[in-house]
C-alpha positions as YAML, in Angstrom:
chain: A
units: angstrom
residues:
- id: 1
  name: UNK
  ca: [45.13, 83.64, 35.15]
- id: 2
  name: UNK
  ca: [47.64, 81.22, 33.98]
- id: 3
  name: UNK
  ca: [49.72, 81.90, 30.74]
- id: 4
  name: UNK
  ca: [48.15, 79.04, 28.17]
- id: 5
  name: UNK
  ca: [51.79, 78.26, 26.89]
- id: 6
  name: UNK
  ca: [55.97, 79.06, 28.28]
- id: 7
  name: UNK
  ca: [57.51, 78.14, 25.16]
- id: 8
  name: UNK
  ca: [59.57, 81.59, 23.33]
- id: 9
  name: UNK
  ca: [61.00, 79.61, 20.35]
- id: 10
  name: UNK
  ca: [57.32, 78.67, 19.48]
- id: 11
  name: UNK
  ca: [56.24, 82.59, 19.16]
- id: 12
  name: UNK
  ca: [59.37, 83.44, 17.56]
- id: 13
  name: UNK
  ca: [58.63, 80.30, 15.18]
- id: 14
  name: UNK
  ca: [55.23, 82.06, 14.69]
- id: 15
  name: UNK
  ca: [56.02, 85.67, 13.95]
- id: 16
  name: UNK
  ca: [58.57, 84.27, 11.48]
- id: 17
  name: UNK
  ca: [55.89, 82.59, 9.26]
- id: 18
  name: UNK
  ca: [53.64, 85.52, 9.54]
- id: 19
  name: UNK
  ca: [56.32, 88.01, 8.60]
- id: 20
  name: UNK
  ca: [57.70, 85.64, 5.92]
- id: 21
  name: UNK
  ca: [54.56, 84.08, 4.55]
- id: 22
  name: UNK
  ca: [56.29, 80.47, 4.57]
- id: 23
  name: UNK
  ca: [56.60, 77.53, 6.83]
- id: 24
  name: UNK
  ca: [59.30, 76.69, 4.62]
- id: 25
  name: UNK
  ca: [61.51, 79.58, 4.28]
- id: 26
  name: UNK
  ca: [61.16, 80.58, 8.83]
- id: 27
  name: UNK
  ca: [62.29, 77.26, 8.90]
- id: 28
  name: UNK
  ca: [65.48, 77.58, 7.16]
- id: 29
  name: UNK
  ca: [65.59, 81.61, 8.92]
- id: 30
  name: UNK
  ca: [65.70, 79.25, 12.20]
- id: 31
  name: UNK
  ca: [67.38, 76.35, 11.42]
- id: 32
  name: UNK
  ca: [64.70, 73.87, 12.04]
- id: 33
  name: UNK
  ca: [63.46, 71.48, 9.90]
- id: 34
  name: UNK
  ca: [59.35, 72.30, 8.40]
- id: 35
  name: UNK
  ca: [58.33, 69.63, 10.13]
- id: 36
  name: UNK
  ca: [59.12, 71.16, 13.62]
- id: 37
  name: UNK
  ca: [57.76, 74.77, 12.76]
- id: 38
  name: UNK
  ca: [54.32, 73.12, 12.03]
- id: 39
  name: UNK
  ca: [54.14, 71.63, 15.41]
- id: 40
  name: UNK
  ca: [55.41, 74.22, 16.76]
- id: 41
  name: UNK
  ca: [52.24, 76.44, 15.42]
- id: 42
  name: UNK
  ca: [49.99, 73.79, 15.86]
- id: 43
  name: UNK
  ca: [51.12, 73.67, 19.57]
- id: 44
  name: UNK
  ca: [50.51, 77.54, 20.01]
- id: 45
  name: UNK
  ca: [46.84, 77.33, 18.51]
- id: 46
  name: UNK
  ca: [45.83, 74.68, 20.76]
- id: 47
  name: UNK
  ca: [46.82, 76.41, 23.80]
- id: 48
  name: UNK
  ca: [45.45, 79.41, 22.79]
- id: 49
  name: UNK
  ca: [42.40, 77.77, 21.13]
- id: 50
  name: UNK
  ca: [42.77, 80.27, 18.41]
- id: 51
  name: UNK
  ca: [43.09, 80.32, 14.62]
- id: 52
  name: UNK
  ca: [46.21, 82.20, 14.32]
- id: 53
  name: UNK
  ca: [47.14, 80.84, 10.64]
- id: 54
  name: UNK
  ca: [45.73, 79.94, 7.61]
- id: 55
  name: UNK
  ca: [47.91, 77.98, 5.43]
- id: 56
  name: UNK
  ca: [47.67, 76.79, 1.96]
- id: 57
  name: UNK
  ca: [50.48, 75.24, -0.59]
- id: 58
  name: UNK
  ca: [51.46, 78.72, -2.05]
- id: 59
  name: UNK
  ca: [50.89, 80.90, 1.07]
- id: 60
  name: UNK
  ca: [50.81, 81.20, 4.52]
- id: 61
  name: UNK
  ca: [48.67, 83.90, 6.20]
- id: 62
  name: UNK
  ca: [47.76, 85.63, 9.63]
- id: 63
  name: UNK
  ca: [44.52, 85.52, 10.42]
- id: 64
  name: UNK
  ca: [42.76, 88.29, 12.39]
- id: 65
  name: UNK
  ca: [43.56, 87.08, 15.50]
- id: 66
  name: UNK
  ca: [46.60, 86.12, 14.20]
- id: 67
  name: UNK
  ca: [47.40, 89.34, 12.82]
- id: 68
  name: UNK
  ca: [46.49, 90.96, 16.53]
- id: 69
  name: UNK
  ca: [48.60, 88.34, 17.80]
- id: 70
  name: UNK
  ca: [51.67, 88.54, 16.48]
- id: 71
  name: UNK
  ca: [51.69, 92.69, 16.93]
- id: 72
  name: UNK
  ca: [51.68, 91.86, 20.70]
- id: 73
  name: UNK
  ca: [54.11, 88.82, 20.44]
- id: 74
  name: UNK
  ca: [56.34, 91.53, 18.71]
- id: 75
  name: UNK
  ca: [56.56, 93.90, 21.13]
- id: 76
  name: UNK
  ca: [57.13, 91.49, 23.90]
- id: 77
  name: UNK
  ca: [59.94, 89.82, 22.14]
- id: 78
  name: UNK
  ca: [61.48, 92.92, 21.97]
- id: 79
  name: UNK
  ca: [61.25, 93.61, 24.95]
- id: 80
  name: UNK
  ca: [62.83, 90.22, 26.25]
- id: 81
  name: UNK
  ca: [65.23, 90.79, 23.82]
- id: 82
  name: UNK
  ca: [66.48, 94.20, 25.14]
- id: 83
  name: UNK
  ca: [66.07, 92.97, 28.32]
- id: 84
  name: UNK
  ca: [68.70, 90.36, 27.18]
- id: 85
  name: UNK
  ca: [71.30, 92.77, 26.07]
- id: 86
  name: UNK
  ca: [71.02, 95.22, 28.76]
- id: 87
  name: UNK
  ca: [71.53, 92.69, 31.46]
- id: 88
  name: UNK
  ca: [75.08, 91.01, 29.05]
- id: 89
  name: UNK
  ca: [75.89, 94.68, 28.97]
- id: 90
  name: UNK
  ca: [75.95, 95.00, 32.98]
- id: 91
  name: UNK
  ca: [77.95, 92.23, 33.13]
- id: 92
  name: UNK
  ca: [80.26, 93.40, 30.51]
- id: 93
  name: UNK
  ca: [80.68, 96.72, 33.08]
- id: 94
  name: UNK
  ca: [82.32, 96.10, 36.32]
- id: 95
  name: UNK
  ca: [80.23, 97.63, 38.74]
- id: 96
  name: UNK
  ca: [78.80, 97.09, 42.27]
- id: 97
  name: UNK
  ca: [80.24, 96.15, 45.80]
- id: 98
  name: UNK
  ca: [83.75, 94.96, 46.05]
- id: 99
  name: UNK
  ca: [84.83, 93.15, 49.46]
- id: 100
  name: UNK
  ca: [88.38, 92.59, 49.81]
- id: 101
  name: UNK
  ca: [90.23, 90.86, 53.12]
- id: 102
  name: UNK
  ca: [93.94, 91.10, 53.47]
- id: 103
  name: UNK
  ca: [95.85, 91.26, 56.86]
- id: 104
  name: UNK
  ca: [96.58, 95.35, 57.98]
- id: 105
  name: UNK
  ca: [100.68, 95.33, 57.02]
- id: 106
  name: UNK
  ca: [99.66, 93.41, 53.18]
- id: 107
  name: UNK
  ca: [96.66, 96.51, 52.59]
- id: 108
  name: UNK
  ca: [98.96, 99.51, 53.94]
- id: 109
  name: UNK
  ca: [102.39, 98.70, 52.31]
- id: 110
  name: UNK
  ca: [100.80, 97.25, 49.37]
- id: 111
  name: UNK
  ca: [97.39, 97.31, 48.25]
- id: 112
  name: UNK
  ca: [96.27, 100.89, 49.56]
- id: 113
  name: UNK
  ca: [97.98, 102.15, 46.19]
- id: 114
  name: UNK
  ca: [96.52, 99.26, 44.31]
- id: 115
  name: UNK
  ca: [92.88, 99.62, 45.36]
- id: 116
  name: UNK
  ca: [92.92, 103.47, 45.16]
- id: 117
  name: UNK
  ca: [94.23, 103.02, 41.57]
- id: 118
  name: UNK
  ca: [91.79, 100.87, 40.88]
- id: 119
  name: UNK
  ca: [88.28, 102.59, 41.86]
- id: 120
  name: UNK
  ca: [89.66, 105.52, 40.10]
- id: 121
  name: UNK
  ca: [90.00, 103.32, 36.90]
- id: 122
  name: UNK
  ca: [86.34, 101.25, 37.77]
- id: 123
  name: UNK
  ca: [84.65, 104.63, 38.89]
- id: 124
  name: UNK
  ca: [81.06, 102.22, 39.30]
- id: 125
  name: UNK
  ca: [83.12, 99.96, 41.75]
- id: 126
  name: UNK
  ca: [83.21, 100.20, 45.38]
- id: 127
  name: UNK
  ca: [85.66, 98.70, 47.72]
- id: 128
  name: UNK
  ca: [85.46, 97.61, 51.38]
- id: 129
  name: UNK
  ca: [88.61, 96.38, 52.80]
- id: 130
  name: UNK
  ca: [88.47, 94.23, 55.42]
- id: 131
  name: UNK
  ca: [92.05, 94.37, 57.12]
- id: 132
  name: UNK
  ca: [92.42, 91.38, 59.48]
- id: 133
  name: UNK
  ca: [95.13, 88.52, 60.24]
- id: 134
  name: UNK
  ca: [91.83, 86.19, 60.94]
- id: 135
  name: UNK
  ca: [90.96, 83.93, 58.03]
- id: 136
  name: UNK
  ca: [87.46, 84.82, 56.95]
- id: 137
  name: UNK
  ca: [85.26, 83.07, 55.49]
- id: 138
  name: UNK
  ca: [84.30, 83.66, 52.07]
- id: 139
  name: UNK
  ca: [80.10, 83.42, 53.03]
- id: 140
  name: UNK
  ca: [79.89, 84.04, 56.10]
- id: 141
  name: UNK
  ca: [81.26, 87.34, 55.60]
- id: 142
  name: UNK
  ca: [80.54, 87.71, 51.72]
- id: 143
  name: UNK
  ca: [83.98, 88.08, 50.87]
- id: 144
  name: UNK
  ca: [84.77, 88.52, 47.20]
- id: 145
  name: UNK
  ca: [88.03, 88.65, 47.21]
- id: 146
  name: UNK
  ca: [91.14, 88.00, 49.88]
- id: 147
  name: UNK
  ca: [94.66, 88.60, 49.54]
- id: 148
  name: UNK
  ca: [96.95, 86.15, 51.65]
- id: 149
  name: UNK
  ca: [100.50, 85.90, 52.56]
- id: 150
  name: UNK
  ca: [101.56, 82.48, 53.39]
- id: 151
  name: UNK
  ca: [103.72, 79.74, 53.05]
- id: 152
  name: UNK
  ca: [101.69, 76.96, 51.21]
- id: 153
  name: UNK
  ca: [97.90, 76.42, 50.52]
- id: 154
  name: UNK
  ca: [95.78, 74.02, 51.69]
- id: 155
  name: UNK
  ca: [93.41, 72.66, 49.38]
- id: 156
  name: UNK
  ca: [90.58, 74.87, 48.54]
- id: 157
  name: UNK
  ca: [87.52, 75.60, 46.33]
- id: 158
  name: UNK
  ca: [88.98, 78.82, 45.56]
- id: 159
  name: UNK
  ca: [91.26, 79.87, 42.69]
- id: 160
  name: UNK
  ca: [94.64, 80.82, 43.42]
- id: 161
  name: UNK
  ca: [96.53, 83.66, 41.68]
- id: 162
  name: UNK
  ca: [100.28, 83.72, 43.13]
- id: 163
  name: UNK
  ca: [101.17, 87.39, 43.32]
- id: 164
  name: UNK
  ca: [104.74, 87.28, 44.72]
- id: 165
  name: UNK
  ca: [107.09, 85.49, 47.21]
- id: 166
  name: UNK
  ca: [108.17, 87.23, 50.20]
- id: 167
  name: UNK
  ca: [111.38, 86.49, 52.20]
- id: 168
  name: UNK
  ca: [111.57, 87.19, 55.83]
- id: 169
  name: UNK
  ca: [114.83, 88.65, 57.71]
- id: 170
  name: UNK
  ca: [116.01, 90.59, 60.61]
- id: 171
  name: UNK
  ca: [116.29, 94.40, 60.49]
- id: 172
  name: UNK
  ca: [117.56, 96.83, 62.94]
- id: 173
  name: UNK
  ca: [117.38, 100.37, 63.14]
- id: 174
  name: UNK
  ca: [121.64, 102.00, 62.82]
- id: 175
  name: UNK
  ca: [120.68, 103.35, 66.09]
- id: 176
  name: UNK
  ca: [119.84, 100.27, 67.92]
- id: 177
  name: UNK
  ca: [123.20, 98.88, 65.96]
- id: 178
  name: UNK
  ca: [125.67, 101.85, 66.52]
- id: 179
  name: UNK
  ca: [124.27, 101.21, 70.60]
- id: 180
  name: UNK
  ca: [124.18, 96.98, 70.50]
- id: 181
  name: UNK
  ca: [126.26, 96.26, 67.54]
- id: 182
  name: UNK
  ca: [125.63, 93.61, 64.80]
- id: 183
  name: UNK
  ca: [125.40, 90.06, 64.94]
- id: 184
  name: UNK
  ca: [128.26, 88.37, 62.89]
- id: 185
  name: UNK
  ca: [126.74, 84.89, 62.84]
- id: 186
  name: UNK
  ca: [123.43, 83.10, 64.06]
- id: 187
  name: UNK
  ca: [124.65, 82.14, 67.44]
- id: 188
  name: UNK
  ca: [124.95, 86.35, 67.86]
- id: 189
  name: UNK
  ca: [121.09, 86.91, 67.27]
- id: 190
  name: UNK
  ca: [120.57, 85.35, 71.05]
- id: 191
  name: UNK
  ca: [122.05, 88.21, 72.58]
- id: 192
  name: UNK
  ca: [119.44, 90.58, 70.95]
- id: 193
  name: UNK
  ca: [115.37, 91.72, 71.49]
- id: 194
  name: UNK
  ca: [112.89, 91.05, 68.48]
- id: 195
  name: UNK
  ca: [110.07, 91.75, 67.98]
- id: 196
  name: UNK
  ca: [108.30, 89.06, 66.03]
- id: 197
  name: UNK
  ca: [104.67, 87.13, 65.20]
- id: 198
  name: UNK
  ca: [104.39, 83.96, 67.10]
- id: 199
  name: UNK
  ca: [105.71, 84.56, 70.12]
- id: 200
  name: UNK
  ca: [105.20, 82.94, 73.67]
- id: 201
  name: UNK
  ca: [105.16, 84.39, 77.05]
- id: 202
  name: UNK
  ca: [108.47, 86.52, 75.75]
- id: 203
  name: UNK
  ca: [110.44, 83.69, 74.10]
- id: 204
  name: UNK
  ca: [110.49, 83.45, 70.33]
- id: 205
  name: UNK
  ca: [112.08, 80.51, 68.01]
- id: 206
  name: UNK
  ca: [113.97, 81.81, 64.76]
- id: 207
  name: UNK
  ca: [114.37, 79.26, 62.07]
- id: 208
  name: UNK
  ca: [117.22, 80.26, 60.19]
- id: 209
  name: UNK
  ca: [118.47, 78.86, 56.88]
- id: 210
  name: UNK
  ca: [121.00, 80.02, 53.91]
- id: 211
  name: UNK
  ca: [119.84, 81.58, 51.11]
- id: 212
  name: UNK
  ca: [118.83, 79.67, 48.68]
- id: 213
  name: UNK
  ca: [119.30, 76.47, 50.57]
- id: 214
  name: UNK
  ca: [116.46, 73.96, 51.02]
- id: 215
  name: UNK
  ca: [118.35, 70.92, 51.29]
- id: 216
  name: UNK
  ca: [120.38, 71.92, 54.60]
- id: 217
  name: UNK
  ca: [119.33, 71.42, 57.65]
- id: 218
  name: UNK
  ca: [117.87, 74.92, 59.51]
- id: 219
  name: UNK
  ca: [119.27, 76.53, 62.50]
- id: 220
  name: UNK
  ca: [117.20, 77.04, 65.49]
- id: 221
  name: UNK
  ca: [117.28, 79.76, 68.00]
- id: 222
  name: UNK
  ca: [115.43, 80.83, 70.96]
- id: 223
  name: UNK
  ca: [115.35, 85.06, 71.46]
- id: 224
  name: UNK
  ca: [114.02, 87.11, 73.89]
- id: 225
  name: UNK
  ca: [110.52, 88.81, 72.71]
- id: 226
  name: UNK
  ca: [109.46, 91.69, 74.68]
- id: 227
  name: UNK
  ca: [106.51, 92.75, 72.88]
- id: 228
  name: UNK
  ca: [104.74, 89.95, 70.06]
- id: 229
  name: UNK
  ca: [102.41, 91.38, 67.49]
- id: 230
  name: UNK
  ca: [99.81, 90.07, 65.35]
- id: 231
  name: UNK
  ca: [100.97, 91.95, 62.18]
- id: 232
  name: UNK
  ca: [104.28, 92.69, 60.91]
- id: 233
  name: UNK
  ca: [103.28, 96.47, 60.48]
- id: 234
  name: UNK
  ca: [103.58, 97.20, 64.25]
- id: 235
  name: UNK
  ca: [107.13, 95.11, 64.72]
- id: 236
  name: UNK
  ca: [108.41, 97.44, 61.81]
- id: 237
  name: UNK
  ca: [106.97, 100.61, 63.98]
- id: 238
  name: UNK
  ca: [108.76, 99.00, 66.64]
- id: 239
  name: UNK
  ca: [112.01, 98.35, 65.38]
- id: 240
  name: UNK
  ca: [112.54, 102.30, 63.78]
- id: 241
  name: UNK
  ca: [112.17, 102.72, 67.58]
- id: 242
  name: UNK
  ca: [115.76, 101.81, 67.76]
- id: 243
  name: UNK
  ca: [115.04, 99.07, 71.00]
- id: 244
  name: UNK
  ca: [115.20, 96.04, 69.07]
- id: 245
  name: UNK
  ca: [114.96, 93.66, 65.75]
- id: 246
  name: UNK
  ca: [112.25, 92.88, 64.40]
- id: 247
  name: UNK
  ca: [111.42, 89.50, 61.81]
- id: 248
  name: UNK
  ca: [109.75, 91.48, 58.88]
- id: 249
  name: UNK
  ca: [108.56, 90.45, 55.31]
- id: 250
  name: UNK
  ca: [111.16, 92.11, 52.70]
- id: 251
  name: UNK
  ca: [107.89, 93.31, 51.31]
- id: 252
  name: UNK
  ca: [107.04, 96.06, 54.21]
- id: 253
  name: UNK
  ca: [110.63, 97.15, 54.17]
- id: 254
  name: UNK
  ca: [111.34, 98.43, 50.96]
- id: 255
  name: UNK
  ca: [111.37, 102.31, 51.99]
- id: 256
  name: UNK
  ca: [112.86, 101.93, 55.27]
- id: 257
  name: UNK
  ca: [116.01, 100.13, 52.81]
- id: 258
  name: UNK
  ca: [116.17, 103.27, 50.20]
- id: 259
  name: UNK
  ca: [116.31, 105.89, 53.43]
- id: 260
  name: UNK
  ca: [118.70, 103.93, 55.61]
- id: 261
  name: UNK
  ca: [116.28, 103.71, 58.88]
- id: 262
  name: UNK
  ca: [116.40, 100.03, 58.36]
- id: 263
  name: UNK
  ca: [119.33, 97.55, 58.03]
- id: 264
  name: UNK
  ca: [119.11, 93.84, 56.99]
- id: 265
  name: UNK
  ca: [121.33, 92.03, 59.53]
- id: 266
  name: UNK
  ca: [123.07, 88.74, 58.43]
- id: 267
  name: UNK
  ca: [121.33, 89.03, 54.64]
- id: 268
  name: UNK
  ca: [123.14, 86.23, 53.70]
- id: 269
  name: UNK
  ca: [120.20, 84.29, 55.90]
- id: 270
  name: UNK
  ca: [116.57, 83.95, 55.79]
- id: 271
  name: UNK
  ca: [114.39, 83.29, 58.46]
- id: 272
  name: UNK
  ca: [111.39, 81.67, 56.05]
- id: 273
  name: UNK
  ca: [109.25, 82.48, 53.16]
- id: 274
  name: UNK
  ca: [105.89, 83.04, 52.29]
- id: 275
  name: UNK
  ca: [103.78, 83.63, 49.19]
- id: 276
  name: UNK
  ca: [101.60, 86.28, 48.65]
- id: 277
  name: UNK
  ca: [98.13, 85.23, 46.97]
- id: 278
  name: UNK
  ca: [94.90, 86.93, 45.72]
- id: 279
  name: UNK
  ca: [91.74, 84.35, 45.71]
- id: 280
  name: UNK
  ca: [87.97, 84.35, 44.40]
- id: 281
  name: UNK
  ca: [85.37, 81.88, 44.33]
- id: 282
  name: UNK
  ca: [86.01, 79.39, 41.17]
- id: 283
  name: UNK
  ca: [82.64, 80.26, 39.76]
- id: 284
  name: UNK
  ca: [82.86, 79.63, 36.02]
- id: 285
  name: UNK
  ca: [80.53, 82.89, 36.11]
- id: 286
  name: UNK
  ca: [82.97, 85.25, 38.05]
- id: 287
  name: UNK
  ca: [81.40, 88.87, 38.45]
- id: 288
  name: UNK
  ca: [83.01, 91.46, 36.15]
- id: 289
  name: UNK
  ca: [84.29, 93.76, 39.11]
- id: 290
  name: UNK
  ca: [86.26, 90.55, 40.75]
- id: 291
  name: UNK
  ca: [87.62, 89.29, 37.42]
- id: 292
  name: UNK
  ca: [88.57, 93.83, 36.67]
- id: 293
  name: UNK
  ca: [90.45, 93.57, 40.57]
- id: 294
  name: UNK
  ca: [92.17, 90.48, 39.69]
- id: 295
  name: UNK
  ca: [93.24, 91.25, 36.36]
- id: 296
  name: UNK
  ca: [94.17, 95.27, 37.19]
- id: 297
  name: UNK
  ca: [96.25, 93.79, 40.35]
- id: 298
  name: UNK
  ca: [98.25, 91.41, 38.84]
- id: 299
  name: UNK
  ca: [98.98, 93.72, 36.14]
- id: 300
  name: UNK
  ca: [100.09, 96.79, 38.54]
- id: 301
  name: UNK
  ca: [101.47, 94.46, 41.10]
- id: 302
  name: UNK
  ca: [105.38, 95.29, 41.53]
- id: 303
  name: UNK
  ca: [107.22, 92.90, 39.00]
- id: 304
  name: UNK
  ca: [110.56, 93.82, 41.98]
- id: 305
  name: UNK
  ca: [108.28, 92.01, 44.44]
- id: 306
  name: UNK
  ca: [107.96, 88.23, 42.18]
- id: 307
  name: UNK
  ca: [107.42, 86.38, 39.15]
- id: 308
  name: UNK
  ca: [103.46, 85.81, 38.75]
- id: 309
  name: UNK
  ca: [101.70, 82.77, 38.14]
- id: 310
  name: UNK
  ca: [98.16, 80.66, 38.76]
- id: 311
  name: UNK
  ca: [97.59, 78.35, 40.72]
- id: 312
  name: UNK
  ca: [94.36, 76.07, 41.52]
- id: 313
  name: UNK
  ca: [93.40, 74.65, 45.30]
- id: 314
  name: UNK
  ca: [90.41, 73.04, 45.77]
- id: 315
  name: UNK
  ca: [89.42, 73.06, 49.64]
- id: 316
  name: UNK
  ca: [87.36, 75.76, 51.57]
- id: 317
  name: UNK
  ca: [89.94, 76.08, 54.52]
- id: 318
  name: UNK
  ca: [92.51, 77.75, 52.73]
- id: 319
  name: UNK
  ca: [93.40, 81.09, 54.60]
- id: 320
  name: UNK
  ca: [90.30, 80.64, 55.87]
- id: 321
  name: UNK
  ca: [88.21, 81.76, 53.12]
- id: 322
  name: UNK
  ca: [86.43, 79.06, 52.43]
- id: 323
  name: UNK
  ca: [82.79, 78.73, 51.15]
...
């Protein structure tokens, strides 16, 4: 059977005359004129094709029906109502599903701590990590959030928190130093084996600049690349090894500096820099448990590791994570 009427304001309009006795004085509870809480109660008894009122100058009354009526309107409004409130309250709570994408050497150096931090402070949260270099897409793979290290954005859909800027250098283990020695300028980084990203078929280009420097022009090298890598976690495992140098993020290295099992060779050059960024959708209606990740990792995010700051793209390519 189909409901005779959809309209809630007209049955709140309604149990506020009966429960005040006035046209008059609901109207000014609801901040409508008299006019509009007549029509609105003539509406209701046409489509119910019920008496529910009768109304004189002085006084306003329920009528049977009316009186029947509104008990049943009552408890239904209520029960929209707390319906209401305990849905604002879930969203008021993060809770639910969390999937996060970052590539393997961002999620072991960095956000392992972060996320395990985090579920213990969101104890209704869940997180999947998704540790890949491939650029998923936010849809396709129902990807709430992704962390990215790169070194600009392309125009996205997505909102853009900048977490940190990385710089990326050679390091060398002191054994594979003490036994090769260490380059004293560029020109002495051909003579060595790296182990880098972006490789081909063994030969690897190095892009070398001064610190600091954006307006000279950049050095370029070809070096000898036995083994290539698609994360910067295994070319750190493989320059500890002592057989080579690896190109690593100064991000990844931090420990390895402190203990001495890593060296930075020419620091007074970099060979690039990228920026570290955490992205969500740009819903205006952002789920509580992405807007609690966001908000608890740029909080606990090293301050050594970068100034933060917010940035918005607007195309669904960037990093791949688009929607």
């Amino acid at each position: 059977m189909e409901t005779p009427f959809t309209d809630l304001v007209d049955l709140r309009a309604f149990c506020h005359v009966v429960d005040l006795g006035s046209i008059t004085t609901a109207a000014k509870a609801l901040g409508e004129g008299k006019g509009s809480i007549s029509r609105r109660l003539t509406r209701l008894e046409d489509a119910l094709g019920v008496r529910l009122l009768r109304r004189s100058p002085r006084l306003v009354q329920a009528t049977d029906e009316g009186a029947a009526f509104r008990l049943q309107v009552g408890r239904a409004l209520d029960v929209l109502h707390d319906a209401a409130e305990t849905i604002q309250h879930t969203r008021s709570v993060p809770s639910g599903h969390l999937r996060v994408t970052a590539p393997v050497d961002l999620a072991l150096d960095l956000l392992a701590p972060l996320v395990a931090g985090f579920t213990e402070r969101y104890p209704r949260v869940t997180v999947e990590m998704l540790l890949t270099s491939s650029l998923l897409d936010f849809d396709a793979h129902q990807i709430d959030v992704a962390v990215r290290a790169t070194p600009a954005l392309k125009d996205s859909a997505l909102v853009a928190h900048k977490l940190a800027t990385v710089e990326l250098g050679p390091y060398a283990s002191p054994e594979y130093i003490a036994k090769h020695g260490a380059p004293r300028r560029p020109a002495d980084l051909a003579a060595h084996r790296f182990f880098m990203l972006k490789s081909m078929r063994g030969i690897g280009t190095l892009v070398l600049r001064r610190r600091g420097d954006t307006k000279g022009e950049p050095i370029e090298l070809d070096v000898a690349v036995p083994v290539g890598a698609s994360d910067y976690s295994f070319c750190r495992e493989l320059a500890l090894t002592g057989h080579g140098v690896a190109v690593l993020p100064s991000t990844i290295v931090r420990s390895d500096l402190a203990k001495g099992t890593l060296i930075r060779l020419l620091p007074e050059l970099e060979l690039g820099q990228a920026t570290i960024y955490l992205l969500h959708s740009g819903s205006r209606l952002l789920p509580p448990k992405v807007r609690a990740f966001r908000d608890y990792v740029e909080r606990e995010w090293s301050p050594r590791l970068g100034r933060r700051s917010r940035d918005r793209v607007s195309d669904s390519t960037t990093l791949g994570s688009g929607r």
